[in-house]
N, C-alpha and C positions, 0 to 999 in steps of 0.2 A: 142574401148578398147578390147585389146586379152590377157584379162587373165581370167586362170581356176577360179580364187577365190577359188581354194582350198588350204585349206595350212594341213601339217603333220607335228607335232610337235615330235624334236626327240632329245634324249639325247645325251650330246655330244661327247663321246665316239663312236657312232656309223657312226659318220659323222670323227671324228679325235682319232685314236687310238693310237696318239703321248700323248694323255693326259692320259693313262693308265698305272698302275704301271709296269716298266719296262720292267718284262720279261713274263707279263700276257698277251702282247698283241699279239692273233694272226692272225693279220691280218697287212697288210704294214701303211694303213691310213683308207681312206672308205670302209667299209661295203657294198659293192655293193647289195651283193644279198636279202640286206636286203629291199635295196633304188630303185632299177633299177623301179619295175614296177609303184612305185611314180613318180621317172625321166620322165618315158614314158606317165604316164598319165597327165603331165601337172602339176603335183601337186606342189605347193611350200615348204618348206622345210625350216621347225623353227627349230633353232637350241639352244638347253638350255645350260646356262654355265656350266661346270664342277667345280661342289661343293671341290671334291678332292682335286682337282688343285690350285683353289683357294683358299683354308682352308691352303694346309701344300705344296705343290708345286710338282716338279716333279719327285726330292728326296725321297718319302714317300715310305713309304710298306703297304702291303696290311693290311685292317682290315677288321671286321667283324663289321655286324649290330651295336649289342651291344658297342663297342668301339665308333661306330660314332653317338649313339642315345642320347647325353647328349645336357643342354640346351642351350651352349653356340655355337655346331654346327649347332644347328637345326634355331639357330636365327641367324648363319653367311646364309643359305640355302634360308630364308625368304628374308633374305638381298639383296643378290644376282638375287633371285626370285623378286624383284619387279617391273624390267625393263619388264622384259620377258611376266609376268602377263598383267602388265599396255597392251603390244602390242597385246596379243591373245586378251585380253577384247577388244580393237577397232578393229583386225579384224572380233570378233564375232558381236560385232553393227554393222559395216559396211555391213554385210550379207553376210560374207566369208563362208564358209562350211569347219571348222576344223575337219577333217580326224578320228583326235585321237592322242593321244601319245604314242608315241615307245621307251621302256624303254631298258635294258640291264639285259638279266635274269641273276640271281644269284649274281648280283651286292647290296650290301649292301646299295647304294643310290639310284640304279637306276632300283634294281629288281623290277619287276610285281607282281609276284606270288612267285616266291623263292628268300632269303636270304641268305646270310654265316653267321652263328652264333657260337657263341663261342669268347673264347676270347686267340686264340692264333695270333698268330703273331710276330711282332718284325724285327730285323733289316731282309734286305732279301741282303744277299750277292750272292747267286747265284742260277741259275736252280735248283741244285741236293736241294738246301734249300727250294725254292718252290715247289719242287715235294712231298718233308718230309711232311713240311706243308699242303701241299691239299689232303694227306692221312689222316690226323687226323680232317680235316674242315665236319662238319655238315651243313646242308641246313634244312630251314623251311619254311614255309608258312609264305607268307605278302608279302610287299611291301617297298622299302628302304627309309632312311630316307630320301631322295630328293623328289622322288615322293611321299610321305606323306605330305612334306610341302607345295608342287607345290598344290597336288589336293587341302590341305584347302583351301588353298588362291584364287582359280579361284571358289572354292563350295560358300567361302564365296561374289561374285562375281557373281553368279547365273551361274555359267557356268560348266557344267556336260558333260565330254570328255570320249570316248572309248578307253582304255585302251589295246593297244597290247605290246610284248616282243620277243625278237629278243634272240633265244637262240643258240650262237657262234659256238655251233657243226650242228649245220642245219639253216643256217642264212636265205636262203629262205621261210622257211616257219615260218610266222611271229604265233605267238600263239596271238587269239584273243579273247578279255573276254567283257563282255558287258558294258554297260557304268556305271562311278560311279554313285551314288545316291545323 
């Protein structure tokens, strides 16, 4: 058998940046510099659905925390989390060595440590509208509604993962926090 048995659990965006609102993404598709020294080391590479995508499709505009923290997205989030769950749980029996998860900072799903709060937004017609917009956007402290729903559900699972965030203006160096409780 020649596998690492390691696997890295990562949000989807950072593997596919075709799933991001529109003119948010800047990068072509993968996040290399985020992924490379996983690639090199063997690691395998879980890839979580994107909540976004699947909620309201590829059409949308951006939100904030606040707009996506009600309970009927937070249980489409669980929804969608249960494939995903179900497979890190049999990786982890199996006696695989899960990495951690690699979220997207300042993403309102998939942030680590910082959030977009507030509650502007609305249709996004072009650049110069999301340039307006991310002039008046606040950031907090937390973690987004994805990754909130993801940790209960593996905590409730007995399963406690190290949480990193890949933040877009310096993708190489991953920001690393210590594991949940």
């Amino acid at each position: 058998m020649n596998r690492s048995k390691k696997i890295i659990i990562v949000c989807h965006c950072i593997l596919n940046a075709n799933a991001k609102v529109s003119p948010l993404a800047v990068y072509p598709g993968v996040l290399r510099q985020a992924m490379d020294a996983f690639i090199e080391a063997g690691t395998g590479i879980f890839q979580l659905p994107c909540p976004e995508t699947s909620y309201m499709g590829l059409n949308r505009w951006g939100m904030c925390f606040e707009q996506y923290n009600q309970p009927n997205y937070r249980r489409h989030c669980r929804r969608i989390l249960e494939a995903s769950v179900d497979q890190i749980e049999a990786f982890s029996s199996a006696g695989y060595e899960i990495c951690g998860i690699i979220g997207a900072e300042g993403s309102p799903n998939c942030g680590v440590t910082k959030i977009p709060s507030g509650l502007t937004g609305g249709t996004i017609r072009d650049r110069e509208m999301v340039e307006s917009q991310l002039k008046n956007l606040t950031y907090k402290k937390g973690s987004g509604v994805f990754l909130r729903e993801l940790k209960k559900m593996l905590s409730d699972k007995g399963i406690s993962l190290k949480m990193m965030a890949v933040d877009e203006k310096n993708p190489s160096t991953l920001i690393q926090l210590e594991k949940e409780s």
